[in-house]
ZAGUSE-698636 format. One record per residue: residue in three letters; x, y, z of N, C-alpha, C in turn. Coordinates in steps of 0.001 Angstrom, whole numbers, plus 524288, in hexadecimal, padded with zeros to 5 digits. Layout:
N
SITE:ala:X:Y:Z:X:Y:Z:X:Y:Z
...
***
This chain:
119
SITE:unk:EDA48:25B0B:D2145:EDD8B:2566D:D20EE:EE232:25785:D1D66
SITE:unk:EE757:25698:D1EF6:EE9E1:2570F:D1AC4:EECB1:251EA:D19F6
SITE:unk:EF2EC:25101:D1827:EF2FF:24D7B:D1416:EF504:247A7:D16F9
SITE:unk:EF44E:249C6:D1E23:EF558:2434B:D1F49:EF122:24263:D1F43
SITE:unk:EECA9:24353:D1E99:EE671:24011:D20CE:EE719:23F08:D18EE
SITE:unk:EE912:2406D:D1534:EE6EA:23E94:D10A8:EEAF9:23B3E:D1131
SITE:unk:EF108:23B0A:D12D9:EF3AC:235F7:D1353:EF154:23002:D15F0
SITE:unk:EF240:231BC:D1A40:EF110:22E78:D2007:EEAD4:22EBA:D1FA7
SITE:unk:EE84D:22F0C:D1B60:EE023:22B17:D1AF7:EDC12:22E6D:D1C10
SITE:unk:EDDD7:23328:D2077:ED9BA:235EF:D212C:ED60C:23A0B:D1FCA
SITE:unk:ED927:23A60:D19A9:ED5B5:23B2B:D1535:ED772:23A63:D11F2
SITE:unk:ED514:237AD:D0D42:ED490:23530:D07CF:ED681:238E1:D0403
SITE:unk:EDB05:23849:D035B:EDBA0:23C8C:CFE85:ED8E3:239BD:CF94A
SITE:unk:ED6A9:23EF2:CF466:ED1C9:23DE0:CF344:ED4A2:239F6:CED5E
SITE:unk:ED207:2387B:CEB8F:ED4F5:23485:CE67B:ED58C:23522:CE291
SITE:unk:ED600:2395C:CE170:ED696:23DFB:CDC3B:EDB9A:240ED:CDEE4
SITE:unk:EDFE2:240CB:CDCB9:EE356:24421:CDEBD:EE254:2490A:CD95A
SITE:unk:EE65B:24E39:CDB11:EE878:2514D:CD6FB:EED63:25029:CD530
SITE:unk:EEDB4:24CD7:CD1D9:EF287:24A4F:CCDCC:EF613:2501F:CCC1A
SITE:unk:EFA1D:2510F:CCEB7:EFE2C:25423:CCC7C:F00EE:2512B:CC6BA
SITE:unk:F0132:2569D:CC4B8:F0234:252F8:CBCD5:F087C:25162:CBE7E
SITE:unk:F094E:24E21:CBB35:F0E08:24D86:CBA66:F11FB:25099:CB8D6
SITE:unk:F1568:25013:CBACC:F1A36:253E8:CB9B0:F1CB3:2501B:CB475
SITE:unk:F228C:2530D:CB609:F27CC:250BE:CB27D:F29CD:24B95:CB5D0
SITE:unk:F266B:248EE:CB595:F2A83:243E5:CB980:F2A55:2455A:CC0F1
SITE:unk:F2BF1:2422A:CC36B:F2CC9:2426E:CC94F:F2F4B:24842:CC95C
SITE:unk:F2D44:24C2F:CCB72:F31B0:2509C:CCC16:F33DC:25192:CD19C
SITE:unk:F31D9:24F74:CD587:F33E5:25151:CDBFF:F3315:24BFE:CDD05
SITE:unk:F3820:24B6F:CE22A:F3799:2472D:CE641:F3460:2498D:CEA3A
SITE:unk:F327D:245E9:CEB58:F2F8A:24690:CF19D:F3189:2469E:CF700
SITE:unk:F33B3:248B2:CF94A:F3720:2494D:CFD99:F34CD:2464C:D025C
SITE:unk:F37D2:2462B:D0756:F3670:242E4:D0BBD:F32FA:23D5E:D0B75
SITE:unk:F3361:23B5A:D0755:F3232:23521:D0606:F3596:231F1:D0A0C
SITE:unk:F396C:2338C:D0B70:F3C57:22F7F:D1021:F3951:22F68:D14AC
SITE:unk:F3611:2325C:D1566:F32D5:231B5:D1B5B:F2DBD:22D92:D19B7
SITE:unk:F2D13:22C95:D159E:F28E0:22A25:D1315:F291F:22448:D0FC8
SITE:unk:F2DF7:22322:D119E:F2F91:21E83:D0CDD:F2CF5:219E4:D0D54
SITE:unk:F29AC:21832:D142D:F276C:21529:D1417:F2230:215E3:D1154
SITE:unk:F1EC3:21A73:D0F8C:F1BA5:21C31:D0B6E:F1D42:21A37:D071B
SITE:unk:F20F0:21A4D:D05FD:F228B:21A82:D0050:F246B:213FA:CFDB1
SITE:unk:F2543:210D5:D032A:F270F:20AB4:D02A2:F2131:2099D:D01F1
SITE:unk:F1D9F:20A30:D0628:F18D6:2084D:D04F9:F157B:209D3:CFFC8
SITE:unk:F173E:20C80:CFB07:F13DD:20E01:CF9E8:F17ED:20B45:CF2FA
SITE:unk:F1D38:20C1C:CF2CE:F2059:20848:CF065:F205A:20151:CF1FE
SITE:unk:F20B2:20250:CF5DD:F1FA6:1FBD5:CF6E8:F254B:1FA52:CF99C
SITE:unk:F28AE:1FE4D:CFB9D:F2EC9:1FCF8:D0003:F319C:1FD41:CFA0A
SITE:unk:F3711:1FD71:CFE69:F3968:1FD12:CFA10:F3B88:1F7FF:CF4EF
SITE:unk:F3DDE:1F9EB:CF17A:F40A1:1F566:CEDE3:F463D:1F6B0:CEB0F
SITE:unk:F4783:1F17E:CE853:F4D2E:1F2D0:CE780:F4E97:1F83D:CE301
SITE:unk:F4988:1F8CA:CDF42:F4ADD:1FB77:CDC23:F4782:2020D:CDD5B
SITE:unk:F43C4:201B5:CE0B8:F4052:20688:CE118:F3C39:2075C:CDE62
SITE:unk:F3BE6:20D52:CE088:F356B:20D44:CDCE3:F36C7:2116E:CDA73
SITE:unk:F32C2:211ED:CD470:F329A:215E6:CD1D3:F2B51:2167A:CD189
SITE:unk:F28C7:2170D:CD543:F233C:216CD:CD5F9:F219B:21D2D:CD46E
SITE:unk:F1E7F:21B9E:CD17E:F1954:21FB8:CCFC8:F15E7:21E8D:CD28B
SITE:unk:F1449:222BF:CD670:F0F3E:223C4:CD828:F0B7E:22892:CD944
SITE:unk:F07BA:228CB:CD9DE:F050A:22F3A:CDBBA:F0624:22F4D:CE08D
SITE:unk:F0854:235DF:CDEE8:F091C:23776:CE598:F04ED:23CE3:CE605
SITE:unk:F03D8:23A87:CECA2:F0059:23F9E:CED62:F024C:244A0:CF0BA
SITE:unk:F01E8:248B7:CF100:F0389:24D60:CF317:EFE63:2501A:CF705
SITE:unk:F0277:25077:CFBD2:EFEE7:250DD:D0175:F016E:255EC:D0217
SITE:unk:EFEC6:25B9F:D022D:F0084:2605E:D0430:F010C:260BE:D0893
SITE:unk:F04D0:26103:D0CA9:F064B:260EB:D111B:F065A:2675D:D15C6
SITE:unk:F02A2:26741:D16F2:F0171:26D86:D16AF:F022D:26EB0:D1E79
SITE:unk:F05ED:26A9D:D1F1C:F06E8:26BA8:D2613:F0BB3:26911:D2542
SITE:unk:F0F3B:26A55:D20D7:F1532:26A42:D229F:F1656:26EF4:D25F4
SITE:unk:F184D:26F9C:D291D:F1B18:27284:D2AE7:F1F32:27609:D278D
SITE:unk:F2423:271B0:D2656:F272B:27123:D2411:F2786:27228:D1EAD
SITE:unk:F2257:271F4:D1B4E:F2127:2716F:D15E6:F1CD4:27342:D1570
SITE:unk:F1A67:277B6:D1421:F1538:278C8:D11EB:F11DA:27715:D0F77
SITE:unk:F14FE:27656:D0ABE:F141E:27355:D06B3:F14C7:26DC3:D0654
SITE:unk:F1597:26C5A:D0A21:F17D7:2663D:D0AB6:F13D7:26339:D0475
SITE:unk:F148E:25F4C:D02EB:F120A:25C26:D0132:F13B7:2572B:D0196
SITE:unk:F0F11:25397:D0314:F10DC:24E2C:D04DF:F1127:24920:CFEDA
SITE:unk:F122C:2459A:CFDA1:F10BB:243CB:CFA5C:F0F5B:23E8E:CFB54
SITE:unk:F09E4:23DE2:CFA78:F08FA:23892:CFC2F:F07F7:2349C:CF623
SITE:unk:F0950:22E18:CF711:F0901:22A8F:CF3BE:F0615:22641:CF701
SITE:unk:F01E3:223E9:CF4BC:EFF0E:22052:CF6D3:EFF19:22032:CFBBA
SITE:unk:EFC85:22635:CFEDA:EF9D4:228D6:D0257:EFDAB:2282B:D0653
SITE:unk:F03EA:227AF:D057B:F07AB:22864:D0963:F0B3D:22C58:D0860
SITE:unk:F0C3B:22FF4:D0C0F:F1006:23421:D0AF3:F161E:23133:D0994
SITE:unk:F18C2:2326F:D060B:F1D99:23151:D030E:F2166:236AE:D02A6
SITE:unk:F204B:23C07:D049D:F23DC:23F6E:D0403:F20C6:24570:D0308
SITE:unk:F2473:249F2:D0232:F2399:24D42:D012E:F247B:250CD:CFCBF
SITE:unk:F228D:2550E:CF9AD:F2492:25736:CF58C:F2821:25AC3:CF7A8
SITE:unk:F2CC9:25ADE:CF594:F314D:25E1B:CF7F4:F2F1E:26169:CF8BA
SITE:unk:F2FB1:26409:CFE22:F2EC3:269FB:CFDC8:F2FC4:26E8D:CFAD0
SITE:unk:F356B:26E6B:CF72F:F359B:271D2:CF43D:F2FD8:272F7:CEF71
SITE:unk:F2E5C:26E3F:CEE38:F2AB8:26D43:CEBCD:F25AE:26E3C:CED9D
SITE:unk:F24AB:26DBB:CF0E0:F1E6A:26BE6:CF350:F1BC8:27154:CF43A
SITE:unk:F1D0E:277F9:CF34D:F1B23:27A7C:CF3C0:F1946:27C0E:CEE50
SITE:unk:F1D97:27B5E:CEB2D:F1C1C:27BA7:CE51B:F171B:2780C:CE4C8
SITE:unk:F1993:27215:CE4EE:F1483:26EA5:CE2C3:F0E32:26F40:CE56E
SITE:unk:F0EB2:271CB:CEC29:F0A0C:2716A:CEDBC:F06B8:278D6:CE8CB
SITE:unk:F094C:27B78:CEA85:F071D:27E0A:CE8B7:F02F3:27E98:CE0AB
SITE:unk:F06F4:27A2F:CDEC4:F067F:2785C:CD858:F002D:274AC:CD97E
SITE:unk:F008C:27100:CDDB1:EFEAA:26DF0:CDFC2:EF788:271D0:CE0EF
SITE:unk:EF812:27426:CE332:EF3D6:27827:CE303:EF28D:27B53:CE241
SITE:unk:EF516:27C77:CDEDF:EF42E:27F63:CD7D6:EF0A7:27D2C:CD5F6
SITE:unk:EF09A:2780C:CD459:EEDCB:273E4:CCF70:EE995:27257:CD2DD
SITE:unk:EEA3F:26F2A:CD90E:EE73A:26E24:CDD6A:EE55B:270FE:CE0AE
SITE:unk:EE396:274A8:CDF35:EE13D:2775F:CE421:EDD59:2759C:CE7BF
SITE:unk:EDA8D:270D1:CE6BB:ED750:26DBE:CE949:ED9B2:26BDF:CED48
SITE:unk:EDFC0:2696A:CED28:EE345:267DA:CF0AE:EE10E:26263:CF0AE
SITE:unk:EE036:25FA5:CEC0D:EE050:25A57:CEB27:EE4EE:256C5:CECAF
SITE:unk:EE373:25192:CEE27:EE903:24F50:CED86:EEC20:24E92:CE8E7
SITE:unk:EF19F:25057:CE9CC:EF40A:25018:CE636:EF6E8:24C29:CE45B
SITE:unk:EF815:249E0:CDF34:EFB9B:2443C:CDECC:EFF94:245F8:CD94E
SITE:unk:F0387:242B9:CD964:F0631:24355:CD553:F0929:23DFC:CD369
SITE:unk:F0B88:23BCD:CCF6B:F0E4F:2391F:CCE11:F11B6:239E0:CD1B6
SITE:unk:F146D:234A6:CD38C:F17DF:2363B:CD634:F1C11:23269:CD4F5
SITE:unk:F22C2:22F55:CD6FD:F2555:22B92:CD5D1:F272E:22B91:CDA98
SITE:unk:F27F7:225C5:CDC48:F2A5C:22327:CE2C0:F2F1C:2205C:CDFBD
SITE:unk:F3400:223A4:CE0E5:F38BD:21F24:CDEA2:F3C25:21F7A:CE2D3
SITE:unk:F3E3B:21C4A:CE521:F41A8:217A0:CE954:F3F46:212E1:CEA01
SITE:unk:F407B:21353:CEFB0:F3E60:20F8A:CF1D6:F428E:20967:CF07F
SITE:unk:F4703:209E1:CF02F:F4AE0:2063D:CEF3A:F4DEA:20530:CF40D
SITE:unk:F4FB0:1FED1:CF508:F5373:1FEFE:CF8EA:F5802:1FFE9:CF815
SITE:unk:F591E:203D3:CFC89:F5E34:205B9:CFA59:F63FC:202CE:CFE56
***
């Protein structure tokens, strides 16, 4: 099974994630969030006049049938995909990622959701 059956119900990802430590603050945007924004209204609540500056855990889905991306990594927030870790990134982080995880636990991290304003 990989990470649409733990998205889309058809298996339970388990309820203990592996908490990546905190860094220095937000350090990367998450790329291709525009294909996902209705994820991201439902999970902010649509938009408003001033936006969001939301803290939440995000979880990290290894994507291991990109084509396109090897390394893909997906990032999910309250079990809806919201984007990807840039690719420049995502070969570094997967590999750091199972360094510490070699179990290949789910992974979560602090994460921040800021828009979401009408523009």
């Amino acid at each position: 099974m990989g990470w649409r059956d733990w998205i889309f119900g058809a298996r339970q990802a388990p309820a203990r994630a592996f908490m990546l430590p905190p860094g220095a603050g937000f350090t990367f945007d998450v790329v291709g969030e525009l294909r996902f924004q209705a994820n991201l209204d439902r999970i902010c609540g649509g938009k408003c006049e001033d936006g969001y500056n939301l803290e939440v855990t995000a979880h990290f889905a290894f994507r291991d049938d990109d084509p396109e991306d090897p390394d893909s990594i997906i990032v999910v927030i309250h079990g809806m995909p919201v984007g990807y870790i840039p690719t420049d990134y995502s070969a570094h982080l997967r590999r750091g990622i199972l360094r510490a995880n070699p179990e290949r636990q789910p992974v979560a991290c602090r994460a921040k959701i800021v828009g979401g304003w009408y523009r």
